[in-house]
C-alpha positions as CSV (number, residue, x, y, z in Angstrom):
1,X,10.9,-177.7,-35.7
2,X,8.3,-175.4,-34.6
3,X,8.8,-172.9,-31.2
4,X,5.8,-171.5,-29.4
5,X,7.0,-169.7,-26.2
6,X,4.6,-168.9,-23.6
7,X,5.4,-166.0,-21.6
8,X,3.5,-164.9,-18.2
9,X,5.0,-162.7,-15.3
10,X,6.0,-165.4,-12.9
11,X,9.8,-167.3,-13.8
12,X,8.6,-170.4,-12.8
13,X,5.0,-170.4,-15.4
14,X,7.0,-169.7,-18.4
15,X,7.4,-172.7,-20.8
16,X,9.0,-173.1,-24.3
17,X,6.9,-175.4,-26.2
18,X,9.4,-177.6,-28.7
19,X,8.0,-180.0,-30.9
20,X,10.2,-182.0,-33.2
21,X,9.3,-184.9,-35.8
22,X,11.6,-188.2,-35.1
23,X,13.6,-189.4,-38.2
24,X,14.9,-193.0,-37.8
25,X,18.7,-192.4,-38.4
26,X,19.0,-188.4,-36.9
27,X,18.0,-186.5,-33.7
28,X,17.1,-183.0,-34.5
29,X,19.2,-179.9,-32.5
30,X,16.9,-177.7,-30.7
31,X,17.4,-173.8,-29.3
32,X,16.3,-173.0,-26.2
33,X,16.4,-170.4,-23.8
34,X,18.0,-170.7,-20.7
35,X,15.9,-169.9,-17.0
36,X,12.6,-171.2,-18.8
37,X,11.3,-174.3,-18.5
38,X,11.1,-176.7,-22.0
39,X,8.3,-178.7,-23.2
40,X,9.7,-180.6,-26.0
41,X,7.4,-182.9,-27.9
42,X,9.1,-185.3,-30.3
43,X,6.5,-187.1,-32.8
44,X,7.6,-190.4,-33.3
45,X,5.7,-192.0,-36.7
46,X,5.1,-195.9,-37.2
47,X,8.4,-196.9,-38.5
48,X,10.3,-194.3,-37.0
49,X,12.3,-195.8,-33.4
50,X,14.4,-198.5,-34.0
51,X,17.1,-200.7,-32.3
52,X,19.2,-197.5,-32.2
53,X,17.5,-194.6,-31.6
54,X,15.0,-195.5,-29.1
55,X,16.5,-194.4,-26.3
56,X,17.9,-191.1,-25.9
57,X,20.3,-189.7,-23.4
58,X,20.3,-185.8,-22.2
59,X,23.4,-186.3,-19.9
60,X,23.5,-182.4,-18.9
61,X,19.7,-182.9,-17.3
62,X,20.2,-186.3,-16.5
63,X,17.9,-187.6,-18.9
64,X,17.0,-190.9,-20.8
65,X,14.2,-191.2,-22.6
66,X,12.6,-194.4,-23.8
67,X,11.2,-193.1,-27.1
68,X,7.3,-194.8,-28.2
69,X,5.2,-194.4,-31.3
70,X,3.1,-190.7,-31.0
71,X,3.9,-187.8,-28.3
72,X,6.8,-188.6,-26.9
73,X,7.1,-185.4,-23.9
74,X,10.5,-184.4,-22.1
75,X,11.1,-181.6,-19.8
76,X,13.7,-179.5,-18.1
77,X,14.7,-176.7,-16.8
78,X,18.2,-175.3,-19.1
79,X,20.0,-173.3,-16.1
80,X,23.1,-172.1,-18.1
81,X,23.7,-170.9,-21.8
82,X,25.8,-173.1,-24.0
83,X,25.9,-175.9,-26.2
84,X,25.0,-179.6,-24.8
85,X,25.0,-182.7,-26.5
86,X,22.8,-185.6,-26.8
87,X,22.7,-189.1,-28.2
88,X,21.1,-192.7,-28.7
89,X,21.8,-194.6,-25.7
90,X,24.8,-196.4,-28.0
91,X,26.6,-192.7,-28.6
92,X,26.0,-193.0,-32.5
93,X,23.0,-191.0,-33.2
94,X,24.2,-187.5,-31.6
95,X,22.6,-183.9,-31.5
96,X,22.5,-181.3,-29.5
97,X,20.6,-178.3,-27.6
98,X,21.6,-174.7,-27.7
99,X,21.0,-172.5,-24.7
100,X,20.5,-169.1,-25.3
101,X,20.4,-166.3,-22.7
């Protein structure tokens, strides 16, 4: 997991750059900081996505994300500090994201 975070004066031209590497039977847990915006990157290998954890669903941003081979790019906005859970789209590969103030 590597964090860059960018920071300029402006809220809204902050980003947190995220990128994580896919592993075929685990989502990685990410920490983030809440109020700036998240660029996550999650680099999906040949072999990687299967039957189970190519889709992912971010219910606290109302995401699903169809995961593909190379760069796969999600972003949102984490409003509140806390810790949220995500999964496969079949509930049985789970992680989570940590909000930090």
């Amino acid at each position: 997991k590597t964090k860059k975070i960018k920071k300029n004066t402006k809220y809204k031209e902050e980003v947190q750059k995220i990128t994580s590497v896919l592993e075929s039977n685990s989502y990685p847990p990410i920490t983030v900081t809440a109020g700036v915006m998240v660029e996550w990157t999650i680099q999906a290998a040949e072999g990687t996505i299967n039957g189970c954890n190519k889709q992912m669903i971010i219910p606290e941003y109302d995401i699903t994300q169809n995961l593909v081979v190379g760069d796969n790019v999600i972003t949102f906005m984490p409003e509140e500090s806390g810790t949220f859970g995500y999964s496969c789209w079949m509930g049985m590969i789970r992680s989570s994201i940590t909000v930090v103030e």
